[in-house]
Residue, then its C-alpha position, 0 to 999 in steps of 0.5 A: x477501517x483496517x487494523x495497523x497490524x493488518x496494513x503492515x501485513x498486507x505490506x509486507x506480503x505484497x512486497x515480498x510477492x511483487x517486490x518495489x512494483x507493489x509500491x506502485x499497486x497499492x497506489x494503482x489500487x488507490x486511485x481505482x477505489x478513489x475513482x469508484x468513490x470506495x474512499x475508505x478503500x481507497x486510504x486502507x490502500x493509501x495506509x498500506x503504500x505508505x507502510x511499504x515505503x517505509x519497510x523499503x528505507x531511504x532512497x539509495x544513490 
């Protein structure tokens, strides 16, 4: 299992190279370990869409 602190770096990395579409990479990446049966993978990626939503704020409109 990943550390907190390496998740939210892996975020913050990944929006800062991909921007928003890193959002949907992560989940990409997901359902890739997901489907290989990699389930402990697959949540460090779920940890990390999840840490990117919350660096990106609320919705605007």
């Amino acid at each position: 299992m990943t550390s907190e602190t390496q998740i939210h770096t892996i975020a913050r990395q990944m929006l800062e190279q991909h921007g928003l579409s890193a959002i949907a990479k992560a989940a990409q990446n997901a359902v890739a370990c997901e489907s290989k049966g990699e389930s402990e993978q697959a949540r460090d990626w779920r940890h990390v869409e999840d840490a990117m939503k919350m660096m990106r704020g609320p919705h605007q409109s």
